[in-house]
Structure formats: C-alpha cells, structure tokens
N, C-alpha and C positions, 0 to 999 in steps of 0.2 A: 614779844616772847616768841622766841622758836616752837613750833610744832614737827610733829614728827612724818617730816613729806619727805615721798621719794623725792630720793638721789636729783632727778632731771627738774622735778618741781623747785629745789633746794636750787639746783644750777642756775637754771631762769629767771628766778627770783635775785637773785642777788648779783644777776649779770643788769638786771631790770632797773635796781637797787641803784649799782654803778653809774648808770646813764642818766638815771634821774638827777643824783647828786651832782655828777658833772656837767652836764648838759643843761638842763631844764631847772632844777632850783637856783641857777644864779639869776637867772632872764626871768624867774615865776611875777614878780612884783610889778617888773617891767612891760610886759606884754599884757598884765593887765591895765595899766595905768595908759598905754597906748590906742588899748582895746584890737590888738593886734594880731590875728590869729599867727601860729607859728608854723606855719609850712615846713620851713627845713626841721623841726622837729619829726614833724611825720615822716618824713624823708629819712632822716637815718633811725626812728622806729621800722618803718620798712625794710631799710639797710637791713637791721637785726634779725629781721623774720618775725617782726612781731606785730605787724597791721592782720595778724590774719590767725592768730593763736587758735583757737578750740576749729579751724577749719580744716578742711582733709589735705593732705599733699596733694592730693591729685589734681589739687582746684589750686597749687600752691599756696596752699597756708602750711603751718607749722606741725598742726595730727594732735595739737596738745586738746585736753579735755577741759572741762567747767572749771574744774579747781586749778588749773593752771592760768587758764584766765583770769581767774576772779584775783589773782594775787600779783599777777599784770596791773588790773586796773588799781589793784590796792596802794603799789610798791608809787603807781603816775600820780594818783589822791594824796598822796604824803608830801608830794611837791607842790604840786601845781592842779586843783580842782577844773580847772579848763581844759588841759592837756586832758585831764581822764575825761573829763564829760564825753567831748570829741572822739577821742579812741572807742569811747563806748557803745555812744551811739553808732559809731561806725560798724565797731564789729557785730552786735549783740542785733540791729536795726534795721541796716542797711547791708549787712554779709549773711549773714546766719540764716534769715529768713529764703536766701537764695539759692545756698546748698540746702537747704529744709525741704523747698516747695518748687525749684526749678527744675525745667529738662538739662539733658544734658550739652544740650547747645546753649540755654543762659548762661552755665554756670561757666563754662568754657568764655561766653562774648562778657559777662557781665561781673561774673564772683571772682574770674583768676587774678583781675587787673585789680581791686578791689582787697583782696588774699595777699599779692603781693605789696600790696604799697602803691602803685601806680599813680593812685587818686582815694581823699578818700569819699566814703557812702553817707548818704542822709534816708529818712525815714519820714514819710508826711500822711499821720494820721490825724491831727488834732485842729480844729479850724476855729473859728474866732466865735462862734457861737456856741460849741459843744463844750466845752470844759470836758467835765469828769465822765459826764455822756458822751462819750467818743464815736458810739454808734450813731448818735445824732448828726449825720451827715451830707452836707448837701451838695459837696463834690459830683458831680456824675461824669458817666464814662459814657459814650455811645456807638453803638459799633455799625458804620457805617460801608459803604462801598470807596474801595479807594480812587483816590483823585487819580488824574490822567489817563485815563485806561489800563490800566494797570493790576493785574491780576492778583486776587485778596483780598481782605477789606483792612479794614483800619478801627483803630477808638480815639476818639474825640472826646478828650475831657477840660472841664469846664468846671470853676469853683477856687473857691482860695482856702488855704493853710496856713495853718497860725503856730509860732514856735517851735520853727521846726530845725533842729540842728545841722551845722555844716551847710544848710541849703546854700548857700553864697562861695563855697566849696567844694562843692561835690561834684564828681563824676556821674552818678548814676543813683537817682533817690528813689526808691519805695513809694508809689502813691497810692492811698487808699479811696475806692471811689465808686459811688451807687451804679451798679448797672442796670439793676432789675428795682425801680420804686414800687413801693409799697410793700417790700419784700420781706422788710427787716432788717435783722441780722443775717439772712441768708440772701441777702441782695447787693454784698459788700464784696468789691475785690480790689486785688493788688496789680499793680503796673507798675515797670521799670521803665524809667523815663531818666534822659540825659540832658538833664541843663544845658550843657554844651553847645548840643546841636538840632534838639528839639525846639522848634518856633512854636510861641507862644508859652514859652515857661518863663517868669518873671520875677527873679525877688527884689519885692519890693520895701521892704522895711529890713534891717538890722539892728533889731533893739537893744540900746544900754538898757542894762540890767542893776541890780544892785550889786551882783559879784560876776564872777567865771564872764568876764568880756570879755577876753581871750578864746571863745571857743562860741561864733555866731550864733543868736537865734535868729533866726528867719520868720516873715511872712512871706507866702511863695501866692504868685498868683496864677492861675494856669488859664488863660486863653484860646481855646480851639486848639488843645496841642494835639497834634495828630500821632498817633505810632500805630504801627503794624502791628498786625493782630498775635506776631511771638512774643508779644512784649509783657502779654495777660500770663502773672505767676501764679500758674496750677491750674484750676478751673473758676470759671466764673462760678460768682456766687460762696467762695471758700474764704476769701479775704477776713473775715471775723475770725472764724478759727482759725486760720494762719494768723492772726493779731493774739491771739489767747496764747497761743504755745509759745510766738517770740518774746512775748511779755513774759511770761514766765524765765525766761533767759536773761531776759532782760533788767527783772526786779534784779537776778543774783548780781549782775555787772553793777548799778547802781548800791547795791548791799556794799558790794565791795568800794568802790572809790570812797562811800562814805568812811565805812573802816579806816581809810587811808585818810582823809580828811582829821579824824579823828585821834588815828596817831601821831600825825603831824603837829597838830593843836598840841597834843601832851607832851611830844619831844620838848616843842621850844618852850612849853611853861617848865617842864619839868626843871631843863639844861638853868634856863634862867632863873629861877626858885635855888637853884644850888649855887652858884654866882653870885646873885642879889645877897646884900647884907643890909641890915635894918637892926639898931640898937643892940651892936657888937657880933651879932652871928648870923648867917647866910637865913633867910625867910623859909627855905623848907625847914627847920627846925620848929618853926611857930604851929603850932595844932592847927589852926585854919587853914593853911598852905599847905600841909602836909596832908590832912584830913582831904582836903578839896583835890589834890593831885593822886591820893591813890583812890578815890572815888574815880576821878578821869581812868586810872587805868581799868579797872572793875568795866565801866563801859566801854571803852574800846576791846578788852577782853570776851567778855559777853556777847558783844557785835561779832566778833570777829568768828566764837564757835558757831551761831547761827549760819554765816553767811557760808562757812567753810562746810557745813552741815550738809546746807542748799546746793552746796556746789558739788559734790558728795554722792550727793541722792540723785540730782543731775546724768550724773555718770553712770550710773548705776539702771539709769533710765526709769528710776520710778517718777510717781506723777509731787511734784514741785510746789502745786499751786498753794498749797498753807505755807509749806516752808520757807519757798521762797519770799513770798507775803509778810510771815514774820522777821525775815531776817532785814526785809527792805525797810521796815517800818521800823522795827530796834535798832538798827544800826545809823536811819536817818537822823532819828531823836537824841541818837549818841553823839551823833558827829557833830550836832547844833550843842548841846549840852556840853558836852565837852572842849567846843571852839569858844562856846563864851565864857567859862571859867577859864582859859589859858586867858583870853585879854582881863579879866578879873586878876588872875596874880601877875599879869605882866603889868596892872596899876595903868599910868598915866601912856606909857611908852606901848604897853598894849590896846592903845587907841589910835598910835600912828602910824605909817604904813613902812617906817623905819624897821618896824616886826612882823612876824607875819601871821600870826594871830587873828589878827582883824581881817586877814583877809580868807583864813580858815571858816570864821564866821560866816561872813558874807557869802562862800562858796555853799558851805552847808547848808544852810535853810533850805534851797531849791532842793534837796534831796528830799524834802521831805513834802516837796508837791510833786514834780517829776516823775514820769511813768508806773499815776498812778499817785493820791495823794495819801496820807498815814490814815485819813478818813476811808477812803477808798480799799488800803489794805482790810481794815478793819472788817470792813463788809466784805470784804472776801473772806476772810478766817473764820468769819461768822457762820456764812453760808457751808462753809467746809465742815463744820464744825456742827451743821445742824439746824441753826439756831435762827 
C-alpha cells in the first residue's frame, strides 16, 4: 500500500523498487545458493547514491533522513534479505556511528569512502561469549607508546568477535573494546580499524547460516592490531553510549528490511494463490487462503506503520528507544509469520527453492535475534515503560 510520502521519498523508492526488480531479484536465489556475496551489487547501489542515504552530503552521502532510509532497506528486503542485511549493517553500523561520534578528519579519511560506495562498512560488537550481554566484553584496547620512535602513541587491541557482518568485506569496521577494566559500561570504546591494512586483524570463520548466505557473518580475530591513537571515535570510555544511540538506528533499518521480507513473502503467495487452481477455481477463493492471505497483509501493514512511525519520530529527533523496540520486535515476528504462511499456500512447491518463499522464511527468523533479540526488545519496552 502507498502512503502518503513526499514527492522525493515517492522518487527514491521506486527508483529503489526498479533496481531491485531488475538487478537483484533475478540473481536473489542464486547468490544464496552460491553463498556468494554480491559486490557488483553494491557497486551500482553506490552508482545510485544510495550506499550512504540518511548521511550528509558533505560526507557524500545522499542528506536523505530515517524515513527515506528505512524504505531503501525495505524496497532491498522485498528481494533479496542479504542484499538488505549487508546495506544495513553498513549504513545504520559501520556509517552512521561515524558521522554521529567522529572529528572531522574521520569523517573526511573514514565515512566519505564509506558514504560513497567505495567499500562497504562492518560493525564488531558482539563476541562468542556475550550474546545478549554485549557489555560482557573481553576485547581490550591498550594505549601504548608507538613503535619505532615515532611520535604518539598507539592502541593495541586484542580479543575475538563473533558474527559480525561484512567483516570479510569491509573497508573499515567499528571495533568495540575495554579500555579501562573494571570500569563497566563506562570502560567501553570504539575504534576504526581497516582490515585491509591493519596487521593482525583476521577473519577467521564465515559461517553457513540457515538463510541470508549472501551477505557474510564473520568471526574476526584481532591479534596485537596496532592503530594510531586518531583511530579512537569520540572519547574513551563513550563506546556504550555510542552503541545505545546507533542501535537505536539500527533496530529502525532491521524494522524495515523485515517489512520488506514480509511483503515479499505476501507478493508471491498472494500472485500465486490467484494463479493456483484446485477443484475448478483459483485457491484464493477458498476461506483458508484468502483468510490466511489477508491476515499476511494485516501484518505487513501493521509492521510497516510502526517502523515508518520510528523512522518518523527519528527525524524529528525525539528519543526512539520504545518505538523503535516496538517496531523491531512487530515487524520481526511479521516477517517470520508471514514467510511461513506464503510456503503454507504455496503447498509442496513452497518448500522448493523453485519459489521464493522458503527462502523469505529462512531470511526472517534472524530478524528476530539480530541487533538485539524480540526477548531483549521486550526488556527494553519494559523498562521504558516502567515496569
């Protein structure tokens, strides 16, 4: 269903829309089945201007806001759940955080190349022990005198990262890492560190997953990587609350690809259900299939107000953390909900990968652990809430 979006929002989207269909939904199947990231995809996403949507021109991105975003990753979700994951994390994880909390010489060495397309960004908070405790960290950073005589000092971080996107990928990832122990949460910071050219950065795992293999997860392992002391974004000890606020950006990008997950799922039961004939008339006629499909629309509908809500209020610059919570959590459960009744009335052929149902499914569910599990929203709404 159309909503009533500016003019430029309307433009983007359906220039968005284009690309997908031609581009990216023919290969979506493919490139999972490969487990194949799609570089040239990104490559003429960046072409478009759209590696870098809600960031400033100055930084070359595109100056678009949250809502124009969130219907970006929507329009990539409708095709191909990897393609958005990827785009996601790049913008919402690995960009955002940099125009948010950097000087103005990161944003220049680190967010433009980033903004434009160049390469995309990863984000490494979560390590093989912490789950849902993300503060539970044992990464450290240590700020040392630099090597060879050489005037400054340096940080030395040390520790491994577990699932972390694009890391086999990326130009330049987000590391989150104890500077100060015993500290807490106000002992946590962020570094920009280059796979590239950084020694002792190492991914080491790329794990099959049950869906979205098309868009890496990573174990990174960081060995003595050294970097200069410009490399620490914003101040030591800030890295929590710089993780609070990008997450909050963050749930709305995830809100949104599920959205798109969601409507994907319902297109092709929908198209199919009108098509399909069973005992002389098309299956959407039958109350179960019809019942069952305009329930699907009901929850991609409902998803879709929240997230647009979030993205909304976003702009508007109020505080996010319920709304977007809620939208991340409603829209995840819609998107799994919703992908398993398309294979439900696409029957026997919605279990083959001849459709693309099944792999709507398999894409969904990780939305509904990913930054941040629908348990985890929970206890955040809660706490918002009071309670």
């Amino acid at each position: 269903m159309d909503f009533d979006l500016p003019d430029e929002h309307r433009m983007i989207r359906d220039e968005v829309r284009r690309f997908c269909e031609e581009e990216i939904e023919p290969i979506a199947q493919e490139i999972e089945d490969e487990h194949r990231y799609p570089a040239e995809v990104f490559d003429q996403l960046g072409q478009l201007d759209m590696m870098g949507v809600p960031i400033s021109e100055e930084y070359g991105g595109l100056g678009g806001d949250q809502l124009m975003y969130a219907l970006v990753c929507e329009e990539l979700g409708r095709v191909s759940g990897s393609v958005g994951l990827s785009y996601a994390a790049h913008v919402s994880l690995a960009s955002k955080p940099i125009e948010l909390f950097g000087t103005e010489d990161q944003k220049e060495r680190w967010l433009r190349p980033l903004a434009e397309g160049e390469y995309v960004g990863g984000w490494a908070l979560t390590e093989p022990g912490s789950g849902s405790d993300a503060s539970d960290m044992d990464t450290t950073a240590e700020k040392v005198e630099r090597a060879g005589g050489h005037a400054g000092d340096e940080w030395v971080l040390n520790g491994t990262k577990q699932f972390i996107t694009n890391a086999s990928e990326a130009g330049s990832v987000l590391v989150k890492a104890v500077t100060e122990p015993g500290a807490g949460y106000g002992g946590i910071s962020t570094f920009v560190v280059d796979p590239r050219n950084d020694d002792g950065f190492e991914v080491t795992t790329v794990w099959d997953k049950m869906g979205l293999n098309a868009s890496p997860t990573c174990e990174v392992q960081l060995d003595d990587v050294r970097i200069p002391e410009d490399r620490l974004l914003g101040e030591a000890g800030e890295g929590w609350d710089q993780t609070k606020k990008t997450l909050n950006g963050g749930r709305i990008s995830i809100a949104a690809l599920s959205v798109g997950l969601a409507q994907g799922a319902y297109e092709h039961a929908r198209e199919y259900a009108k098509e399909r004939e069973q005992f002389g008339q098309p299956i959407s006629k039958f109350d179960a299939i019809r019942n069952k499909i305009t329930a699907m629309e009901r929850k991609t509908e409902r998803a879709r107000l929240l997230t647009h809500k979030s993205a909304w209020q976003y702009d508007q610059g109020r505080d996010v953390t319920t709304s977007s919570s809620l939208a991340k959590w409603d829209a995840s459960e819609a998107a799994r909900e919703v992908a398993e009744d398309a294979v439900q009335v696409l029957g026997g052929y919605g279990y083959t990968e001849d459709f693309a149902p099944q792999r709507f499914y398999r894409d969904a569910k990780l939305m509904e652990i990913g930054e941040g599990t629908s348990e985890i929203q929970q206890l955040v709404i809660g706490r918002e809430l009071g309670l």
